[in-house]
C-alpha positions as CSV (number, residue, x, y, z in Angstrom):
1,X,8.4,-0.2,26.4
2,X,11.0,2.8,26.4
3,X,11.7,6.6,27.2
4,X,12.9,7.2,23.9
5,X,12.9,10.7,23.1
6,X,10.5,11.6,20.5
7,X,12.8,13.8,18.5
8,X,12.4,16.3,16.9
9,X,9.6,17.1,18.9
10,X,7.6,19.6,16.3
11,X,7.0,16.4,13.9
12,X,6.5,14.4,16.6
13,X,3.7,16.9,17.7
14,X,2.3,18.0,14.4
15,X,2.3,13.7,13.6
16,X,-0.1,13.3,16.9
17,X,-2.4,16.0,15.8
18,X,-3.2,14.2,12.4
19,X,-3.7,10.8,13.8
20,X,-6.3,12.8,15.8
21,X,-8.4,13.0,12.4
22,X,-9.9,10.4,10.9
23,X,-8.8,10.2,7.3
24,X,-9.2,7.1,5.3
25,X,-8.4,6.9,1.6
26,X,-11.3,8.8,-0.3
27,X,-13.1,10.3,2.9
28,X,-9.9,13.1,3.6
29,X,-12.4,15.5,4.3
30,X,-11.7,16.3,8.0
31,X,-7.5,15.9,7.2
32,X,-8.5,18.4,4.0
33,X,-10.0,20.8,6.7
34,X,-8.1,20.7,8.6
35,X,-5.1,21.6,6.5
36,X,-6.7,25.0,5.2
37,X,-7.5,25.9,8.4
38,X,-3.4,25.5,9.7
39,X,-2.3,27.6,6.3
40,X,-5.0,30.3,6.5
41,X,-4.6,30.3,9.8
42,X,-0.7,31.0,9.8
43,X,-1.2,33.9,6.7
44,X,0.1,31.6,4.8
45,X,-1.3,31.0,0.6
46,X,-3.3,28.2,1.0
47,X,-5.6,27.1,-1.4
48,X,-7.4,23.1,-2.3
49,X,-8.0,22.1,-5.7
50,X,-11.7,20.2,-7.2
51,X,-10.1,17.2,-6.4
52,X,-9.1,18.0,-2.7
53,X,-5.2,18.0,-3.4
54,X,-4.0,21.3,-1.0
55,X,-1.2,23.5,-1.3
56,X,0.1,26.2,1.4
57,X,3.1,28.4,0.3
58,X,5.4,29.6,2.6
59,X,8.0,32.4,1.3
60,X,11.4,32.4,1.4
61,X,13.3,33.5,4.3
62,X,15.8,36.5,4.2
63,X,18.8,35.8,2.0
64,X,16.7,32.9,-0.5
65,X,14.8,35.3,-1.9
66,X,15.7,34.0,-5.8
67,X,16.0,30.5,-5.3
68,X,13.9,28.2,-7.1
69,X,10.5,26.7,-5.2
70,X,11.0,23.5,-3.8
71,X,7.9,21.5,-3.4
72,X,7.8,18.9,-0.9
73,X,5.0,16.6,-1.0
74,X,3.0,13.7,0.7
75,X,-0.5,12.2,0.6
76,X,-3.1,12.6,3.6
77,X,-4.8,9.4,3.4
78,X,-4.0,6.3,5.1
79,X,-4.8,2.6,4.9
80,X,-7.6,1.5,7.5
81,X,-6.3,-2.4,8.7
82,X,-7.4,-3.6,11.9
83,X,-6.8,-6.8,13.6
84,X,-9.9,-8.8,13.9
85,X,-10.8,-8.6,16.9
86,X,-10.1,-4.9,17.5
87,X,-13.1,-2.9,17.9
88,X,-11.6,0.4,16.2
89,X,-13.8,2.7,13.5
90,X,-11.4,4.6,11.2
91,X,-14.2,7.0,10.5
92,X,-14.1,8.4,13.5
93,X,-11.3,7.1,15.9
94,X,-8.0,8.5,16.6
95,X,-4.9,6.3,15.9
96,X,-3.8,5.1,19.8
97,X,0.1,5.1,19.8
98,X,2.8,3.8,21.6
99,X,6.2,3.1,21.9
100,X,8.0,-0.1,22.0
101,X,11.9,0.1,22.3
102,X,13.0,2.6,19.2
103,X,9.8,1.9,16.9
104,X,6.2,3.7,17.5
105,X,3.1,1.6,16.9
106,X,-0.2,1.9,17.1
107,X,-2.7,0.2,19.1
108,X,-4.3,-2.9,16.9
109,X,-4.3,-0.9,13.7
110,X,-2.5,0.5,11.0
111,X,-0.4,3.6,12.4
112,X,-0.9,5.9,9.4
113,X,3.3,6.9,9.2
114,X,2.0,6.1,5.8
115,X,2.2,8.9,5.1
116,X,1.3,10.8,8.3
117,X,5.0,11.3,8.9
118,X,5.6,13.2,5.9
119,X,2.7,15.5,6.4
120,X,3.9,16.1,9.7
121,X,7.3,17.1,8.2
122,X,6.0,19.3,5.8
123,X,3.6,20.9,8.5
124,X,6.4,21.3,11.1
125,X,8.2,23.1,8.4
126,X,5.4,25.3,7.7
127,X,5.7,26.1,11.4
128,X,9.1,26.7,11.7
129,X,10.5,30.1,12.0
130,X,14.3,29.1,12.5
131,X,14.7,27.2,9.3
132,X,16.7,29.0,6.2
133,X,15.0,28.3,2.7
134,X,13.8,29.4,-0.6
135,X,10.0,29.4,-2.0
136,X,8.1,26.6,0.1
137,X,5.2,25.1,-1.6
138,X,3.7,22.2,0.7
139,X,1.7,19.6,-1.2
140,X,-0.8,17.3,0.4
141,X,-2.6,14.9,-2.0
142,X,-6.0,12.4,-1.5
143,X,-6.3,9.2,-2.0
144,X,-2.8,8.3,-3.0
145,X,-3.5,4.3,-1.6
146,X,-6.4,3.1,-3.6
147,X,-5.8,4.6,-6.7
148,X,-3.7,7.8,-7.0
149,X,-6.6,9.9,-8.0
150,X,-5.5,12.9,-6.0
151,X,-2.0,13.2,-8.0
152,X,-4.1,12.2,-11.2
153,X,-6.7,14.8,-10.6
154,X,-4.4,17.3,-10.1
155,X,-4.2,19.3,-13.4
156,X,-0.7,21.2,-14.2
157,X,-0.2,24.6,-13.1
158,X,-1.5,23.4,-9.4
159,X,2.3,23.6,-8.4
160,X,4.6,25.6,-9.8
161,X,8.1,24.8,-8.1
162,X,11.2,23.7,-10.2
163,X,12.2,20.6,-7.8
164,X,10.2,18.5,-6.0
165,X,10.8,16.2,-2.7
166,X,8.4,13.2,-2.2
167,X,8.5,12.3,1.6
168,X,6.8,8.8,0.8
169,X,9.4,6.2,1.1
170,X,10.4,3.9,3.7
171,X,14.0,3.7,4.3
172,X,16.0,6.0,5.8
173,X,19.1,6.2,3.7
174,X,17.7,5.3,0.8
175,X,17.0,7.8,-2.3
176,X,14.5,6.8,-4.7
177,X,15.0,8.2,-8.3
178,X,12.0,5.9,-9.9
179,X,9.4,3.5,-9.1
180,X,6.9,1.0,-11.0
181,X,3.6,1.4,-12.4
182,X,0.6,0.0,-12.0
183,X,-2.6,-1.2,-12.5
184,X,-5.8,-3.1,-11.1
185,X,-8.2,-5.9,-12.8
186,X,-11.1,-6.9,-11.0
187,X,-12.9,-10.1,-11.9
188,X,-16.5,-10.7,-11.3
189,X,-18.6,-14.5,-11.6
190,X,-22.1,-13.7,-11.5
191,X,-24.1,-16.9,-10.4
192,X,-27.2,-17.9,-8.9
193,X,-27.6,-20.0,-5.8
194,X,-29.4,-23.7,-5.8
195,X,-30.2,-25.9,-3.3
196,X,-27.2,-28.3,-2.5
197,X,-27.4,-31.7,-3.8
198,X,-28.9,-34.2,-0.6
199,X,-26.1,-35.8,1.6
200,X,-23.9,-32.7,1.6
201,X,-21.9,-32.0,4.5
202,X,-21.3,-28.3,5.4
203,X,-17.4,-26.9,6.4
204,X,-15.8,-23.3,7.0
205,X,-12.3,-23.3,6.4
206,X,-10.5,-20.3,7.9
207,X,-6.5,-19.0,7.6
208,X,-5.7,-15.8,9.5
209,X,-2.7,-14.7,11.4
210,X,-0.1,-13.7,8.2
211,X,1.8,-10.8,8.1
212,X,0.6,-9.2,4.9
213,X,2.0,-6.0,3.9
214,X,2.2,-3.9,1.0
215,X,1.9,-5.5,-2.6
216,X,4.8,-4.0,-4.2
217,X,7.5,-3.1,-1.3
218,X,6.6,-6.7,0.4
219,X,6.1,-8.8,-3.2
220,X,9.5,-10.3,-2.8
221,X,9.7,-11.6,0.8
222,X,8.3,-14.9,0.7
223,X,5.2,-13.9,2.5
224,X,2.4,-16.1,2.1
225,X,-1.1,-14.7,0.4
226,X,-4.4,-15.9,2.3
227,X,-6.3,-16.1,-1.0
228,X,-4.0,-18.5,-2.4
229,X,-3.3,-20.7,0.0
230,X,-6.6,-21.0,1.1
231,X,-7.4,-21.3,-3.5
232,X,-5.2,-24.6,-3.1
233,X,-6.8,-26.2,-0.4
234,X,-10.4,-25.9,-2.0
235,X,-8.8,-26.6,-5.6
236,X,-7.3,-30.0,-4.1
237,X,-11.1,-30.7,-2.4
238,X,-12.4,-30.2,-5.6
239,X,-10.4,-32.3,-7.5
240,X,-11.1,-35.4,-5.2
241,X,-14.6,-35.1,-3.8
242,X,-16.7,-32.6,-5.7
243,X,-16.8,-29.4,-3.5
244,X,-20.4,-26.9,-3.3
245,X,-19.0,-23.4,-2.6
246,X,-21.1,-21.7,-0.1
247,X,-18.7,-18.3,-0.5
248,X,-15.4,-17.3,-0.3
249,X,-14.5,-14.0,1.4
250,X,-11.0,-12.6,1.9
251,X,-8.2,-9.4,1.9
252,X,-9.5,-5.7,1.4
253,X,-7.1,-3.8,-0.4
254,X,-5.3,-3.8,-3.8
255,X,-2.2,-2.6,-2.4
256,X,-1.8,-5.0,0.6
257,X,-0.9,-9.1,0.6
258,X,-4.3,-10.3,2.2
259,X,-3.8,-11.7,5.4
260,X,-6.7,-13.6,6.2
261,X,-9.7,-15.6,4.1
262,X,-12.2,-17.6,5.0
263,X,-14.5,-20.0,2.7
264,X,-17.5,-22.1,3.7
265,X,-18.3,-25.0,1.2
266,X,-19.6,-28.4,1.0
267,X,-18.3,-31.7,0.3
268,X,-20.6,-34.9,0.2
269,X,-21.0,-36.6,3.8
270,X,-19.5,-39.5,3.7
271,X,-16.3,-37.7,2.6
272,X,-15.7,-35.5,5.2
273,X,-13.1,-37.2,7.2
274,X,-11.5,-37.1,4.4
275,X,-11.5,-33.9,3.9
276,X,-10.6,-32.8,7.7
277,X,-8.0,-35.1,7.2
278,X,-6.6,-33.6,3.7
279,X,-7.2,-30.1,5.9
280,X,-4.4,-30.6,8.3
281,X,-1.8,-32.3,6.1
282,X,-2.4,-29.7,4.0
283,X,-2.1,-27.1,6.9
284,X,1.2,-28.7,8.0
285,X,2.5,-28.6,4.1
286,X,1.6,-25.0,4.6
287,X,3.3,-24.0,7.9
288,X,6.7,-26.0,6.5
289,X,6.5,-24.0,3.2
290,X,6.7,-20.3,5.1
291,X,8.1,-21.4,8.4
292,X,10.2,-18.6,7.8
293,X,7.9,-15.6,7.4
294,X,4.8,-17.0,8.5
295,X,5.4,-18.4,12.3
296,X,1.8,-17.1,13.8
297,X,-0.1,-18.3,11.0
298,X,-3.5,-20.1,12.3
299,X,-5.6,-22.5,10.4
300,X,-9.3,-23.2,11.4
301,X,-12.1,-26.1,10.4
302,X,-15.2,-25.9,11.4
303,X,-18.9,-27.4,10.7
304,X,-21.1,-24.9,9.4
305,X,-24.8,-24.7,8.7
306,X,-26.3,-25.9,5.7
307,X,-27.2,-23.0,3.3
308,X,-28.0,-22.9,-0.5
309,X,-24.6,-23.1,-3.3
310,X,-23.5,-21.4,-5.9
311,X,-24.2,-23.0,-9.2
312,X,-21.4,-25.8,-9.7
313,X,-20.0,-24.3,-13.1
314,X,-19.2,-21.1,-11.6
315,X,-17.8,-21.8,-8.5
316,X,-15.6,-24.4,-10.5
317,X,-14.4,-21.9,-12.9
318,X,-14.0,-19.4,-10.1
319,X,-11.6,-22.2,-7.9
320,X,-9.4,-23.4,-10.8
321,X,-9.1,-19.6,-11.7
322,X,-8.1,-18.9,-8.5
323,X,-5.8,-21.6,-8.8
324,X,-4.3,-21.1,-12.0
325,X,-3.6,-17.0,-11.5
326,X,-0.2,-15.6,-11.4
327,X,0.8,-14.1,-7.9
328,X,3.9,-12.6,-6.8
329,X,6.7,-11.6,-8.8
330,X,7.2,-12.8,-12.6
331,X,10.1,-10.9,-13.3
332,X,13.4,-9.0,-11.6
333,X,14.9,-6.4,-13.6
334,X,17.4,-7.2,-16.4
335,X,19.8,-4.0,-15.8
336,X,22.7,-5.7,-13.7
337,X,23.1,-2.8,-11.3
338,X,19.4,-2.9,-10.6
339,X,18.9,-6.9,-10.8
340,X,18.3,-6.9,-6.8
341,X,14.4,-5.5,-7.7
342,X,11.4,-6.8,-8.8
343,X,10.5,-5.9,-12.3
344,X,7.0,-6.9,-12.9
345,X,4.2,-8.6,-10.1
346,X,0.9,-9.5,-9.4
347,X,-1.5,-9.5,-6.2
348,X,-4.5,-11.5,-5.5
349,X,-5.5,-9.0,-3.4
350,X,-9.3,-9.8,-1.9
351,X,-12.1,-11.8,-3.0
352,X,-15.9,-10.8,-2.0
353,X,-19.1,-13.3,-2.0
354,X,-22.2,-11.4,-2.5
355,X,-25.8,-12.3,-2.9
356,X,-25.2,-13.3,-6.5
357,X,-21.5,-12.2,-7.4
358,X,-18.1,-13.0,-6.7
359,X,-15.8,-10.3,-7.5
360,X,-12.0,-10.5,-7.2
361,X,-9.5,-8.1,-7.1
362,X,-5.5,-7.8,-8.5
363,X,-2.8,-5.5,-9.0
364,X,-0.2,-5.3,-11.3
365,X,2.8,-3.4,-10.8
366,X,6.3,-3.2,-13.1
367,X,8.7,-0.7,-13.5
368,X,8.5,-1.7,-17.5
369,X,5.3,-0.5,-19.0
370,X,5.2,-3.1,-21.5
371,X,5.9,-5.6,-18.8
372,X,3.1,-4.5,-17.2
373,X,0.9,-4.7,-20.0
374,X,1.7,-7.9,-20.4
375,X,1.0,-8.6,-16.6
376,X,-2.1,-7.2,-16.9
377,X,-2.8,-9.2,-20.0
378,X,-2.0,-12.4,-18.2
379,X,-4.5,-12.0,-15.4
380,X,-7.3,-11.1,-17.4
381,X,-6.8,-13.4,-19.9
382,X,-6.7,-16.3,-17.2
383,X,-10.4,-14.6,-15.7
384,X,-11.7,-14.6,-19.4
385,X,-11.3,-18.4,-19.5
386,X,-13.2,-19.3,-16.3
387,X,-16.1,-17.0,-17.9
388,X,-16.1,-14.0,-15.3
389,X,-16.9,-10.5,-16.7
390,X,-13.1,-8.7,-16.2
391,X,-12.7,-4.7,-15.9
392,X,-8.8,-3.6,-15.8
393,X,-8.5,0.3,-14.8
394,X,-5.8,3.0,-16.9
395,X,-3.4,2.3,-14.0
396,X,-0.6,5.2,-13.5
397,X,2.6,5.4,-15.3
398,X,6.0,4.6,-14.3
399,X,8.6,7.1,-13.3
400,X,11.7,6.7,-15.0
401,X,14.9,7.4,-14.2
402,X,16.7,11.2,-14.7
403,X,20.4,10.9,-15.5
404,X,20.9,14.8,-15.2
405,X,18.8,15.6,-11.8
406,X,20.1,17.9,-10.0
407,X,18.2,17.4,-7.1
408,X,19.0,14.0,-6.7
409,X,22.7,14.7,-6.6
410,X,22.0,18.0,-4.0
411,X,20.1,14.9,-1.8
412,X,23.1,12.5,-1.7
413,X,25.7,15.3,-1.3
414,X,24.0,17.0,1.3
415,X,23.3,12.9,3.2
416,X,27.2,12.5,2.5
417,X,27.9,16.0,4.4
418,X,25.6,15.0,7.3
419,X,26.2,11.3,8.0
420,X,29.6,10.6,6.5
421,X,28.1,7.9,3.8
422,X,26.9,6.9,0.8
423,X,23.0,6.8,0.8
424,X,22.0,4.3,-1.6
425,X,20.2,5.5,-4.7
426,X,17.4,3.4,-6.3
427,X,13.9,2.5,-7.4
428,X,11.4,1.0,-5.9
429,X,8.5,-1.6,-7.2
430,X,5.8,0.5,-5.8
431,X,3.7,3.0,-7.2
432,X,4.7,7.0,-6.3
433,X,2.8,9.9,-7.0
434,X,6.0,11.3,-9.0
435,X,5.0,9.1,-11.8
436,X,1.8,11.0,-12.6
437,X,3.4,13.9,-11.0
438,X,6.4,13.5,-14.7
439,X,3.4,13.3,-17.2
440,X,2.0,16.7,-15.9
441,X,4.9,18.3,-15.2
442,X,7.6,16.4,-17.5
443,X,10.0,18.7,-16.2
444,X,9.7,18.2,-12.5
445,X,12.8,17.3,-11.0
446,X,12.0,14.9,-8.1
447,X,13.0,12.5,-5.3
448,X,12.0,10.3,-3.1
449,X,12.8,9.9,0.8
450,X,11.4,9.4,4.3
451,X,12.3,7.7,7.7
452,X,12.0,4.0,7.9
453,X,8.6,2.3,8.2
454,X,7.8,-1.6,8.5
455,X,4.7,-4.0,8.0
456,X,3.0,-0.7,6.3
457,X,-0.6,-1.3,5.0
458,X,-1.3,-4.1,7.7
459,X,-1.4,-3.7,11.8
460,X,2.2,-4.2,12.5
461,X,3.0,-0.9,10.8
462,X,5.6,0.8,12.9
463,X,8.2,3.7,12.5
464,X,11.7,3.9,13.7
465,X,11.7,6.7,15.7
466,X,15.9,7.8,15.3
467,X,14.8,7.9,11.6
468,X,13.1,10.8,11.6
469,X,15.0,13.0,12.8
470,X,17.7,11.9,10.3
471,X,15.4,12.8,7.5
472,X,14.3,16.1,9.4
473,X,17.9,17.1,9.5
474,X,18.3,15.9,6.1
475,X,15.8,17.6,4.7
476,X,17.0,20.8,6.3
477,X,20.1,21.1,4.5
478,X,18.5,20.4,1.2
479,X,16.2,23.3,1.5
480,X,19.3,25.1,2.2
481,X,20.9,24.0,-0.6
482,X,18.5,24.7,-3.2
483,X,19.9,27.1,-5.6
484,X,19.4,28.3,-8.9
């Protein structure tokens, strides 16, 4: 624990009043709300679009008067991850913080600095009455982490600054100037249950305890995927002694590396020593593979009641699919100043057992559209095989690089004034509102910043507290800098 000081103090503040409201992705409606209520309530323009997206303008103070508007922007929603064995409902709990050393966490669950820290920012600033700057326009958008559909509901005209500041990344000193797109295919086996074959021993094989993380900003550090390792394991059982699936349940998200899964099957009696057996070999392979990145992953065996099976074809087809699917990266980029990040990637992101359906979920991500077709084409094309009935959504576009932006050279001048060095300038193989944002407004010029988060999208998120006031101060100067 530590007295850190929790500086600047008005994001700080305006940080604990959101994690107050409950506000998962999709159900923003208390966050939305709230918003109107802090615009309207300050005399400020404030007004929400159909598809819940709000804006609250804020004139310029005396002197910027002709400047151009400067939106800054960030999404309202959060991801909901819990550990299992927290009892927490993010419909209607606040987010229980704490501080440990120079990084604030949050009790169990996610902490929602994704991207609670860059609505606090933006509502500090609509607060402030000591900061100098042109035309303010404030952007929050819903449902930016399972699927984009506030940026893509947003219809032009919504905003009308000139320049535009995402406050959605998570590395201080880093400027993003692109990122990848992306897009989601969800597989589903329909079956119907029998009664397993006589002599059938019944098992529950569990793997929990990874780190997770998010699907495009985590793809490339060697963290393991629950799904897949625990895909091998019954793949291998198959292959020797004729597994029954019972069902097959794990991750939650399409834009977080699942963390845990847990499938119950059975193998024929006389085998299952054999099978226990395989089961810690196999567990030991495991832990020597990501000894690394995974050192508190735990693996369980059970016995488990008998119950009925899903019909063998399927759950076959399902396993070797499972098996056989692309996941993690496939390609880095080809530019040589860029070849440090990913180009194109896949996530096995959760599979669900229902009463009669199995239904698994992917994303895609590449910061080359036809890359990403082809990704997209890959995973589907491997689900077709195995017989599963495959649905692939439109995805959101890429934002591509602008040579001329003078916002992005404002941003590393004005980091180069303040902190005497270079930030570093570069895309990122994650999905940002600013590529729907450049369809609708192709000439928007934006960037992306923010303090520095870790383990986002899974419990360990945490922010580094002497970040954020760097990014306050930062931010600051580019408001003041803003001219026509």
């Amino acid at each position: 624990m530590s007295n850190i000081e929790l500086k600047p103090a008005c994001v700080f503040e305006q940080f604990a009043r959101i994690n107050q409201i409950p506000r998962p992705s999709k159900k923003e409606e208390k966050m939305i709300e709230f918003l109107r209520e802090f615009g309207e309530s300050r005399g400020l323009e404030t007004k929400v679009d159909e598809t819940g997206n709000v804006l609250i303008r804020k004139p310029a103070t005396k002197g910027y008067e002709n400047c151009p508007t400067l939106i800054l922007q960030s999404h309202m929603d959060m991801v909901c991850e819990k550990l299992v064995d927290v009892d927490f409902d993010f419909d209607k709990d606040a987010i229980q913080t704490f501080v440990d050393g120079e990084w604030m966490r949050a009790k169990g669950t996610t902490l929602g600095a994704d991207d609670g820290i860059g609505c606090a920012i933006e509502l500090a600033v609509l607060d402030a009455n000591d900061i100098e700057h042109g035309p303010l326009e404030c952007v929050f958008t819903r449902d930016e982490e399972t699927g984009l559909t506030g940026a893509e509901g947003m219809k032009p005209g919504f905003m009308t600054g000139d320049m535009l500041v995402n406050l959605d990344s998570e590395d201080e000193g880093q400027i993003f100037v692109s990122c990848a797109g992306g897009r989601n295919t969800t597989a589903t086996f329909h079956f119907e249950k029998e009664e397993a074959p006589q002599g059938m021993f019944f098992m529950s094989a569990q793997i929990k305890g990874l780190i997770g993380g998010h699907s495009g900003d985590d793809i490339n550090k060697k963290r393991a995927n629950s799904i897949k390792l625990m895909a091998r394991f019954l793949y291998q059982t198959q292959e020797r002694y004729g597994l029954r699936l019972v069902q097959f349940n794990g991750g939650k998200l399409h834009n977080a590396i699942p963390r845990d899964a847990q499938a119950i099957f059975a193998v024929p009696a006389d085998k299952k020593e054999n099978v226990k057996a395989d089961w810690n070999i196999y567990t030991a392979q495991a832990e020597e593979e990501y000894h690394v990145t995974e050192k508190n992953m735990q693996f369980i065996m059970e016995s488990a009641e008998p119950a009925k099976v899903i019909k063998k074809e399927v759950s076959t087809r399902l396993i070797q699919a499972l098996q056989g699917i692309h996941n993690g990266i496939l390609a880095m980029c080809q530019d040589e100043e860029i070849a440090w990040l990913v180009e194109t990637s896949s996530n096995l992101a959760s599979v669900e057992t229902k009463d009669s359906e199995i239904t698994v979920l992917t994303s895609q991500r590449s910061n080359v559209m036809s890359a990403l077709d082809n990704m997209a084409a890959t995973i589907k094309a491997t689900f077709q095989l195995a017989g599963a009935e495959v649905v692939q959504g439109d995805g959101y576009p890429a934002w591509k690089i602008n040579p001329n932006s003078k916002l992005t050279k404002l941003t590393v001048d004005t980091y180069k004034k303040l902190f005497g060095k270079d930030p570093k300038v570069l895309g990122i193989h994650a999905g940002l509102e600013c590529g729907l944002f450049s369809e609708k407004y192709p000439n928007l010029d934006m960037v992306s910043f923010g303090p520095t988060l870790r383990g986002v999208h899974s419990p360990d998120e945490r922010l580094l507290i002497p970040t954020v006031d760097m990014v306050w101060r930062h931010l600051q100067e580019i408001m003041k800098g803003v001219r026509g």
